[in-house]
C-alpha positions, 0 to 999 in steps of 0.5 A, a space after each residue: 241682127 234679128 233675134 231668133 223666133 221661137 218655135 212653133 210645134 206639131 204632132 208628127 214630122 216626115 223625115 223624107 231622107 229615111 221615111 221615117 216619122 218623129 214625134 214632135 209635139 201638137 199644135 193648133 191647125 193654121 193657114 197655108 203660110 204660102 210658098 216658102 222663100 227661095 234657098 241659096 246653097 253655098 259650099 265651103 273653101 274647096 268644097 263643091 257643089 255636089 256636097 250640097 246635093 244632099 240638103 238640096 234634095 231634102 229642103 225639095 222634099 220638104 215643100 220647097 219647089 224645085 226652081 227656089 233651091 240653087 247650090 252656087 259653085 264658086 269659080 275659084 273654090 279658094 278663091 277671096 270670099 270678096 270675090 265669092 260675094 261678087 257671084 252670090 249677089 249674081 246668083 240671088 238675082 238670079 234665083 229671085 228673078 226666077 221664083 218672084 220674089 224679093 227676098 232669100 234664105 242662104 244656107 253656107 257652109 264653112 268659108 262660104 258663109 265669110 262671103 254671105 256676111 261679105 255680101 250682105 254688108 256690102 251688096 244691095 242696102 237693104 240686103 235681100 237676105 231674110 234668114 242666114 245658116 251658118 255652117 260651121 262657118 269660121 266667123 273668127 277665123 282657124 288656125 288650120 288656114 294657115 296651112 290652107 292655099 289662095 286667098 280664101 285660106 289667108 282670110 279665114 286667118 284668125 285676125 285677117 283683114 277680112 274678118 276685121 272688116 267683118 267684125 266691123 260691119 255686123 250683121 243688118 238688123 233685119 236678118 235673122 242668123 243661125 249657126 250649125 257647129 260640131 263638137 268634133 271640129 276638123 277644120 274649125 279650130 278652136 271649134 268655138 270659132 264657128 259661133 256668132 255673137 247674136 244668132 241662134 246656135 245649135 250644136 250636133 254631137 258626133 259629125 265632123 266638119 265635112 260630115 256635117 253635110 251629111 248629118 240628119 240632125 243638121 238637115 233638121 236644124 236648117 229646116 227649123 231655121 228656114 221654115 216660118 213660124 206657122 211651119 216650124 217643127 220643133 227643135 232640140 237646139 
């Protein structure tokens, strides 16, 4: 698992949510970095694709077209993370055969990013993944699964199965990772939980599990995290 990079800076940032602008500090002008790499959105246990809609729309407002941003909806919504990584490897095909490219970024939220790790050590070697957001993801597990239903509740078990198997595949070397967690945790429990030895961790104050989907500062967050180094914005990470 890759380090992350630091950012770069600019002199002014569009918010396309609000239409305002933030300062942020200058940089030299660079080349055109190109189109940016395709986006997979994954929601949560339970959740659906509608909750992502929000950061869908700002990553297009943001320079992404809009055929290289899909928010998958898992089938079963409670369903084995497994099961998940199976449709994830369908839809990354899917998303890169249409933008014409090699490689993709995954946003997920919650469990949505047990089944990104899933598939990244168990799908195509070497996996297509290039950066990988975490959202909120339990990556050691929540005590409140155990009042959680179907399979994907009894994974997210602190010491399940599935997250000693996790645990020992690890992150391929080549991705880049970041986590996105709340101090005010509702589902994550200890909220430590969300956090991932090796990836770039960011914290936002006042929104819950479910609200951090609707956080302006996390849309910025997975802004920073997604765009290159000659594009990036700037972070208060």
């Amino acid at each position: 698992m890759r380090a992350a990079p630091p950012f770069s800076t600019g002199p002014r940032l569009h918010d396309p949510v609000t239409g305002q602008d933030r300062d942020r500090p200058r940089e030299d002008p660079v080349p055109d970095a190109g189109p940016p790499t395709p986006v997979l959105l994954l929601p949560g246990w339970n959740g659906r694709a509608r909750e992502m809609r929000r950061l869908e729309r700002f990553l297009i407002g943001s320079g992404w077209p809009g055929h290289a941003v899909e928010t998958l909806e898992f089938r079963d919504i409670w369903g084995s993370n497994v099961e998940h990584a199976g449709e994830i490897e369908r839809a990354v095909d899917r998303l890169m055969a249409r933008a014409g490219t090699s490689r993709i970024d995954v946003v997920a939220h919650s469990m949505g990013g047990l089944a990104t790790r899933w598939y990244m050590a168990h799908g195509p070697s070497p996996t297509p993944v290039r950066r990988a957001v975490f959202i909120a993801t339990p990556h050691t597990g929540t005590w409140l699964a155990w009042m959680a239903w179907g399979d994907g509740g009894r994974e997210m078990r602190p010491g399940s199965e599935l997250l000693r198997a996790l645990d020992d595949a690890g992150i391929p070397d080549h991705v880049e990772t970041y986590t996105v967690r709340t101090l005010l945790e509702t589902r994550v429990w200890p909220a430590r939980n969300a956090r991932l030895n090796g990836a770039g961790d960011f914290h936002v104050r006042f929104a819950t599990h479910p609200g951090l989907l609707r956080s302006r500062s996390v849309l910025h967050h997975v802004l920073d995290c997604l765009q290159d180094d000659r594009q990036r914005t700037g972070s208060d990470r």
